[in-house]
N, C-alpha and C positions, 0 to 999 in steps of 0.2 A: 448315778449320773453317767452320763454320753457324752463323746466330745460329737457336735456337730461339723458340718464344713468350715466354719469363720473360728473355729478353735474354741467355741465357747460351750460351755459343758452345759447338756438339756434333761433335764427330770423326766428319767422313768418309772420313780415310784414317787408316793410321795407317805407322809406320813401324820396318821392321826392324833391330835393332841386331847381331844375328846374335853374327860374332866380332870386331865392329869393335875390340874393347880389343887384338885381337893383327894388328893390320896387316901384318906381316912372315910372315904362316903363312896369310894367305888362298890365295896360290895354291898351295901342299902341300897345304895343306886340302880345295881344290878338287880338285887331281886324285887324293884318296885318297876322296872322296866321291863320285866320277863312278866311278872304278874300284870301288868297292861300286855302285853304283845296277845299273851296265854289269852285274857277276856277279850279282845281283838279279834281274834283266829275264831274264838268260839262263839262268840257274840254275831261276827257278820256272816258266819257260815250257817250257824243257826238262822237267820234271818233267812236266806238263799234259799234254804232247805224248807222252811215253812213254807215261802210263798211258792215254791214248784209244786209241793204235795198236798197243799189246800187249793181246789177248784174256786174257793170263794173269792180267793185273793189273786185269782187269774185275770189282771183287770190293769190298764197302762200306769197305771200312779204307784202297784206294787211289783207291775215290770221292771220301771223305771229304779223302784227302789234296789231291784235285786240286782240289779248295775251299780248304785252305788255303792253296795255292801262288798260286790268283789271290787270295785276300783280302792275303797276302805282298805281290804285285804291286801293288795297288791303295792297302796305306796307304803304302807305299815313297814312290809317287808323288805322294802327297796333298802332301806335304813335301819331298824332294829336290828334285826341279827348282827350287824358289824356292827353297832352300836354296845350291844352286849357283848360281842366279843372284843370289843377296845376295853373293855371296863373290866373284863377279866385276864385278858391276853397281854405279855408284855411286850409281842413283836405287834404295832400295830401299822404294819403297812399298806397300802393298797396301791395294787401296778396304775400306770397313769391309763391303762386303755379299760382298766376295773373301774377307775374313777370315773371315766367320761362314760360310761355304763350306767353306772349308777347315777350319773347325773340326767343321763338322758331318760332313762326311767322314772324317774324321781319328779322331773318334771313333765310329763308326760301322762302322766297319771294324777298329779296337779292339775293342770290347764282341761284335761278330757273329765276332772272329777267338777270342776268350775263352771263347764258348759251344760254336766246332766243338773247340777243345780237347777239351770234356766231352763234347759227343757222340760222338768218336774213342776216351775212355776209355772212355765206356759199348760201342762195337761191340768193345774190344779184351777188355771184359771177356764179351761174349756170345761171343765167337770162343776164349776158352779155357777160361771154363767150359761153354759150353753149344755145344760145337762139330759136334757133328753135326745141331743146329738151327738153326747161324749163317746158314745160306744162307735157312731159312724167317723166322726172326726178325728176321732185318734185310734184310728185303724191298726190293727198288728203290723200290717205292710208300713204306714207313716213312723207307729214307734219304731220300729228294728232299722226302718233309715234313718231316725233321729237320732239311735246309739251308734249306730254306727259311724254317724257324721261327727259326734263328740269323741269317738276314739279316732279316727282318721282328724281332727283337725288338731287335735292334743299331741299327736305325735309329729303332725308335720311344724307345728310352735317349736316341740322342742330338738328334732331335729334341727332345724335353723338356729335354735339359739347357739345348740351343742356345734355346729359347725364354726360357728362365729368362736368358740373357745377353741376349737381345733385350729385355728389361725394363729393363737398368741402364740409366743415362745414363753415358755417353763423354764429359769436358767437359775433361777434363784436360791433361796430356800424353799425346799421342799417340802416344810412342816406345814398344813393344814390345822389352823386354829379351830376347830371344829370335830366334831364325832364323825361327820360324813362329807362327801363332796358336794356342798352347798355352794352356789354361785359367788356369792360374795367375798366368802372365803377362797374359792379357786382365783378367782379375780385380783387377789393382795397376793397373788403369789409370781403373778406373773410380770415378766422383766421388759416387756414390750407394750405400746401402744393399746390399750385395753380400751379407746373411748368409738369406736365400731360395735367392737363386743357389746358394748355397756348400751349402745345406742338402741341397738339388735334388740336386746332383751328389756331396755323400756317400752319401745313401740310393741312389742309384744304383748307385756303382760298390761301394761295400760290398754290396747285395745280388747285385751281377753275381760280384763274386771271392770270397763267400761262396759261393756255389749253388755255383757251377765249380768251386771246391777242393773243398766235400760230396762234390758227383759223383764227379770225379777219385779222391781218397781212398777213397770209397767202394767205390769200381768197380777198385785196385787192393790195395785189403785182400782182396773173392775172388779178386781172381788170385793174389795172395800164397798163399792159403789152399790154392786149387787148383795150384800151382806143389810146395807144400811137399808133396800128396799123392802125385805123379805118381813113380809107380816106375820110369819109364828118366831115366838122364842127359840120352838125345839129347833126350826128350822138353821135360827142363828148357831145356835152352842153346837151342834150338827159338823156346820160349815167351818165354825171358828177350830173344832177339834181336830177337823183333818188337816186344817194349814198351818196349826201350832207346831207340828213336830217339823215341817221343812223351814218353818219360817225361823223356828228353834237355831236347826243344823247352816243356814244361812249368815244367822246374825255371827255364830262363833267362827265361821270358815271366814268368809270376808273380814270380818273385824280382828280376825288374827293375820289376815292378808294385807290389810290398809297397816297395821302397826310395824310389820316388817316393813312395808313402803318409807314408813316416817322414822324409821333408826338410820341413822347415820352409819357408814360403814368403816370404822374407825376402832384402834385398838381398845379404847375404850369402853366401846360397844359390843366388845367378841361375846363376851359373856352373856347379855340381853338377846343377842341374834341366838346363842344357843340355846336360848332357855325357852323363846319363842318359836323356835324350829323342832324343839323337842314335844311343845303344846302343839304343833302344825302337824307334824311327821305320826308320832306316837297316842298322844292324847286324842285327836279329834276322830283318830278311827274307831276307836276306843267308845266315843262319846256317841256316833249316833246310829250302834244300833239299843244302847239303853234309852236313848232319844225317843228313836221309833218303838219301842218295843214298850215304856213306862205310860207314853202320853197317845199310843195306838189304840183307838178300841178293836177296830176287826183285829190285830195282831195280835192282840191280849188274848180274845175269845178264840182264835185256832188255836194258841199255845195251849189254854186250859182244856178245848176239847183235845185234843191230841195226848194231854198227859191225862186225861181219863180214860180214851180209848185204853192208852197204853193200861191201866191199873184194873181197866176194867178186864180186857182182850188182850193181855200179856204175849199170848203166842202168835199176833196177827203183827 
């Protein structure tokens, strides 16, 4: 603590409470969190790596994927590593300008991982309605401004939000109910006026998971429509195959987004918010590159050519 000018003392660090109520589960805890982080790392980096070095999979739907495999990567990270080291560490601090890092990253990478969702349903729905224009219409020039637009609008969200916490005063308790600097828990800590903050980051995230479900919704109501027209079978299970895996990794991200919406943020609730943020942060990076990769077929058939090159042509 700081004494500020009005003599009242302002937090410069603050400190993590993680899972301390269960002291007997931190190290399970840890080593079931480093073994997701481990298949994490591996999983979406393997993902990156296949689609650069397979020409077949040089195509906007596995562009688009290989952006969300590092975006996967990068909020993983934001959080696990202090996560795992709160659960084995007994100093668990973190400076208050670490925090507001981690938070702006955190979400950041949330909100720009939210937006390639919709721009994945909008190329899935140009690639089955309008498929013999997909190759013109979703141009390498249109993809690379559409990632781009999702990284520039995800950070300037959470810039804004992050400024709007840069405003409260911190005078309080400086314990953080939580593993990491999650909004709601910075938000109970603070000694001032929080309903700007709080205003900021509804308009926010309500217009981010408004627009992104439109999209999404929208963009699989013509496939639906075009699905239901298509006269061969092969053609249907075809179509239905390649939208199963986004439509997969959609229902789990949103659905664990609308449940954090509807928890109450109350001491009651510390517990469900972590438990839900640990499925959000940790698990779902986790989940969809065995998403992509279990219910993929081209991804399936690079991986198996690739590990025959290898068995067969060891030294190439």
């Amino acid at each position: 603590m700081v004494l500020n000018g009005g003599n009242q003392s302002s937090v410069t660090i603050f400190i993590l409470s993680g899972f301390s109520e269960y002291p007997r589960l931190q190290v399970p805890i840890f080593l079931v969190f480093l073994t997701i982080y481990t298949v994490t790392l591996v999983g979406n980096l393997g993902i990156i790596v296949i689609i650069r070095t397979s020409p077949k999979l040089h195509t906007p739907m596995y562009f688009f994927l290989s952006h969300l495999s590092f975006l996967d990567i990068c909020s993983s990270s934001v959080f696990t590593p202090k996560l795992l080291g709160v659960l084995v560490v007994e100093d668990r601090v973190i400076s208050f300008k670490g925090c507001m890092a981690q938070f702006f990253f955190g979400c950041a990478f949330v909100i720009t991982e939210m937006s390639m969702l919709a721009v994945m349903a909008y190329g899935r729905f140009v690639a089955v309605c309008n498929p013999l224009l997909y190759t013109v219409a979703m141009s390498p020039k249109l993809c690379s401004f559409l990632v781009a637009g999702t990284y520039t609008w995800g950070g300037m969200c959470s810039l804004t939000i992050t400024c709007s916490l840069l405003g409260l005063s911190f005078c309080g308790s400086n314990v953080i109910h939580h593993f990491g600097c999650e909004y709601s828990a910075l938000i109970s800590t603070s000694c001032s006026d929080t309903h700007f903050s709080q205003l900021t980051c509804f308009i926010i995230s309500t217009l981010n998971e408004v627009c992104s479900l439109l999209i999404i919704l929208a963009s699989y109501v013509f496939i639906a429509v075009t699905i239901i027209k298509m006269p061969s079978a092969g053609g249907l299970r075809k179509t239905f195959s390649t939208c199963a895996s986004h439509l997969t990794t959609i229902t789990i991200f949103h659905g664990t987004v609308l449940f954090l919406y509807c928890v109450p943020n109350s001491k009651s609730s510390w517990l469900l918010i972590k438990v839900a943020t640990v499925f959000f942060t940790v698990m779902i990076p986790m989940l969809n590159p065995l998403i992509y990769s279990l219910r993929n077929k081209d991804v399936k058939e690079t991986v198996r050519s690739l590990i025959t090159m290898k068995l067969l042509f060891p030294s190439i």
